[in-house]
C-alpha positions, -999 to +999 in steps of 0.1 A: +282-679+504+271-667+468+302-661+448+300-642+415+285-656+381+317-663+367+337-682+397+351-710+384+361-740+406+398-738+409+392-702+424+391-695+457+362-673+473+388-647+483+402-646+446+367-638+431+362-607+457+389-590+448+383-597+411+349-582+418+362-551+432+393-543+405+367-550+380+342-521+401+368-501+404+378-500+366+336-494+358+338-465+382+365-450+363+350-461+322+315-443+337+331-414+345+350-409+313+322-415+292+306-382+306+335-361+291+336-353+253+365-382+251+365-415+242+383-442+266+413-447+238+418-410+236+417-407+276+448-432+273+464-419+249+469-390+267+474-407+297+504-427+283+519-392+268+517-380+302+537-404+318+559-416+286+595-406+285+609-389+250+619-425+237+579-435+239+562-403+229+557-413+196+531-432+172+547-464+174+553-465+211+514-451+216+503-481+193+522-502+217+509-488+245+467-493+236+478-523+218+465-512+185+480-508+150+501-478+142+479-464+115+448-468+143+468-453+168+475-426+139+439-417+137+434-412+177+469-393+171+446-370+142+418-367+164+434-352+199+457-329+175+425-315+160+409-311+193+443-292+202+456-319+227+484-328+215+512-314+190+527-337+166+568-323+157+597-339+138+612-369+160+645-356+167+659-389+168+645-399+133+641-372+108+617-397+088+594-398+124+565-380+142+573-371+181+541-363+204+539-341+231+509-324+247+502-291+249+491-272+276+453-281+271+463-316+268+478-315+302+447-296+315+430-323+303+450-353+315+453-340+349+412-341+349+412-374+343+389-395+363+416-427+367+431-408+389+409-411+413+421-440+423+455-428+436+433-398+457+418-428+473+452-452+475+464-419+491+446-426+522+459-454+529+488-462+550+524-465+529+530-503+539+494-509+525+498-489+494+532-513+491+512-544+493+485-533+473+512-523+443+534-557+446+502-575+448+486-556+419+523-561+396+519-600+402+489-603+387+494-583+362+523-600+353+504-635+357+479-620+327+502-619+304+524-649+303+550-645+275+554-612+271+582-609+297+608-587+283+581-568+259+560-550+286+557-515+288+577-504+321+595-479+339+625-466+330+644-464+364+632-505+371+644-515+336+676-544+325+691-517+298+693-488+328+722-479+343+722-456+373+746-431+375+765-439+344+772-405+330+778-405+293+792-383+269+758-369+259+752-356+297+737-377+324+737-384+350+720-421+337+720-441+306+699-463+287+722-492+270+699-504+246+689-473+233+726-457+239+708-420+252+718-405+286+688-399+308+682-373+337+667-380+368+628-373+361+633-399+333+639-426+354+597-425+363+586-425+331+573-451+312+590-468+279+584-493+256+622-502+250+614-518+286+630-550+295+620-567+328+656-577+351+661-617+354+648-631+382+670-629+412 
């Protein structure tokens, strides 16, 4: 059996297959971007401001988010507001900040995006194997990045500092301890970058 160019030894045929296809699968998805008037960090910035919760949607947590600096995540920031994507208001948390949102066209624009093509085709498949597919996908994403445990970018509802149904006396029904907010039920799915991962059972 031919394995792939970059098989190394310690690597099992299996291994490089599925390497193979993830790496297909994320070419499918670059190809199809590049045909829209976006560039691949702008398509993830607004994907991240789609899914973000209001404790993220801001330059610092975007900078997190693509791994960048702040004042390069500022200029993709600059860019999508020109291109009336995205609105840029005062941080109501932090007078001194910059909260993003996007507008309507933003979401318009998100919603066409070609990543999420993959979940149309994940859809098809039946629930125990979309289970399996996301528990194996999580391990090796969290194999990648040795080090970086408590740092990663999660969701909110799967976090150490959230606490379910620990109405506060800013409303509720949840609360975030590290960042002392309540948080409503919709929050709980997005993703934050105050994330911490829970201790291992």
């Amino acid at each position: 059996m031919t394995l792939s160019p970059f098989a190394a030894a310690d690597l099992s045929p299996d291994t490089i297959r599925i390497a193979d296809l993830v790496g297909q699968i994320g070419q499918s998805v670059r190809a199809a971007r590049q045909e829209s008037d976006l560039n691949p960090v702008q398509w993830e910035a607004l994907r991240f401001l789609g899914l973000a919760n209001r404790l993220s949607r801001n330059p610092g947590g975007l900078a997190a988010w693509l791994g960048m600096t702040k004042g390069a995540a500022s200029q993709t920031v600059a860019s999508l507001a020109k291109l009336g994507l995205i609105l840029r208001l005062p941080d109501p948390r932090d007078g001194r900040g910059l909260a993003l949102d996007l507008t309507n066209a933003g979401r318009r624009m998100a919603q066409s995006d070609p990543l999420l093509a993959i979940a149309r085709a994940l859809s098809a498949l039946p629930a125990p194997a979309i289970a399996t597919t996301e528990a194996a996908l999580r391990a090796t994403l969290a194999g990648m990045r040795p080090g970086r445990r408590g740092s990663a970018i999660g969701r909110c509802g799967t976090c150490r500092h959230f606490r379910r149904d620990a109405k506060s006396e800013t409303g509720g029904p949840h609360r975030c301890d590290r960042a002392r907010v309540s948080l409503n039920d919709a929050e709980t799915g997005q993703l934050c970058v105050l994330f911490g991962e829970k201790p291992a059972a």
